[in-house]
N, C-alpha and C positions, 0 to 999 in steps of 0.2 A: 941321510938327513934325519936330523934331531924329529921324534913325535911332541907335535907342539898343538896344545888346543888353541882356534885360532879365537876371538873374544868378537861376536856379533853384536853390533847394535843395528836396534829396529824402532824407528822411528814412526810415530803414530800418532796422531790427535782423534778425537772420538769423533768429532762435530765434521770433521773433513767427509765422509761419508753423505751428508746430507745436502751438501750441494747439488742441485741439476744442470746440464748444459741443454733442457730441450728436447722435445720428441722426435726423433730421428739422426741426432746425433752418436756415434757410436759408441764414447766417452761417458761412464755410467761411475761418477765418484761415491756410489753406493757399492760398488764390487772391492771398494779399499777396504768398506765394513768386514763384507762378507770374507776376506782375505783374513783379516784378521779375528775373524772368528774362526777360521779354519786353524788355525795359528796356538789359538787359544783352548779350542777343541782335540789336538794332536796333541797338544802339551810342548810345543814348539816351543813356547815363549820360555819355558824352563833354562834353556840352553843358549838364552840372549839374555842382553840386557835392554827393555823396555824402557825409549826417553819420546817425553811427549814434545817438541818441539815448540819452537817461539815463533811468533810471528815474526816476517821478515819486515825492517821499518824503513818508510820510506827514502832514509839515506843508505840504508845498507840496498836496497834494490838500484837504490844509484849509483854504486859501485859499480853494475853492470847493464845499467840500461839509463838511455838519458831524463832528466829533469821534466821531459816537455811527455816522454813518452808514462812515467810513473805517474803524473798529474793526472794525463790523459786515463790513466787506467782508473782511476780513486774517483774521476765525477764521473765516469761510465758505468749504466746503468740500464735495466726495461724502462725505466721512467725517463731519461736522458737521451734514449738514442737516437732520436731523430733529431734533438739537438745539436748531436756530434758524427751525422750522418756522414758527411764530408772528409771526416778524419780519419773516419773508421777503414779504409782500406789503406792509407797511410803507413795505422798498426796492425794490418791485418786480424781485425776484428771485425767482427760480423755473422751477418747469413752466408755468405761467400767463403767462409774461412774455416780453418778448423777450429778457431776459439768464437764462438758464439757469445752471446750479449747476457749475461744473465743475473739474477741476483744474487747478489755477494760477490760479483767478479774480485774486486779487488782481493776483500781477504780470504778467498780462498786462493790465491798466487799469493797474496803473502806468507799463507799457512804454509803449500808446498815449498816456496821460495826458502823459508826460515828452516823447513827440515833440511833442506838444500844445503843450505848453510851448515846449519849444526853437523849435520854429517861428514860435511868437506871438513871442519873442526876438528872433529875428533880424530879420525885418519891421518889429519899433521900433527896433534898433539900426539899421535900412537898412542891414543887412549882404544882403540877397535882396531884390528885386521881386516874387518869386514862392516859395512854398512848398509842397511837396508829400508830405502824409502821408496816405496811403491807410488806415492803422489808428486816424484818428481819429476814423472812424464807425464803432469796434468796439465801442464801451462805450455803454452806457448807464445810465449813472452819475446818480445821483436827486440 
């Protein structure tokens, strides 16, 4: 077999770190920071190519989740959720769940969602061998 270097991309936004899910949840989107400070520290990053990903929009998350559930996700909120109390085990959101209620729900699954995306991208273009997005086991999106 040919010695071939294989071409990583690592997928990363700054702000995705500053999310919380809540005090006792075990989902700490401050560890994607600290990952990529380890990343940056090692001199990892040297040997990738570093793309900051798009937000995912709400027709492209229509492509894989329905109209009523994406809506659902965009006016859910701390401020909303006793609003949408009734729904919320519908999309397995909640205190009951593993995706908890929190601020910025939305675009922080859109942040993950769009690395999501760009990654599966590049992989069909064979623009990368390999791709690496560490926020795209944050969501759990129904």
């Amino acid at each position: 077999m040919a010695n071939r270097k294989d071409r990583v991309a690592y997928f990363y936004k700054p702000d995705i770190g500053s999310y919380y899910y809540g005090p006792g949840h075990p989902m700490k989107p401050h560890r994607l920071r600290l990952t990529h400070h380890l990343l940056l520290t090692y001199g990892m990053y040297r040997k990738m190519e570093i793309v900051r990903p798009h937000d995912a929009t709400e027709e492209e998350m229509e492509n894989f989740h329905s109209h009523e559930y994406v809506s659902f996700l965009k006016r859910m909120s701390p401020d909303t959720e006793q609003e949408f109390e009734k729904q919320m085990p519908k999309f397995n959101i909640g205190p009951y769940s593993d995706c908890p209620v929190f601020d910025g729900l939305y675009d922080f699954m859109s942040s993950c969602a769009g690395a999501s995306i760009d990654a599966a991208t590049k992989i069909n273009h064979e623009l990368a061998d390999i791709c690496v997005n560490w926020s795209g086991g944050c969501i759990t999106l129904k």
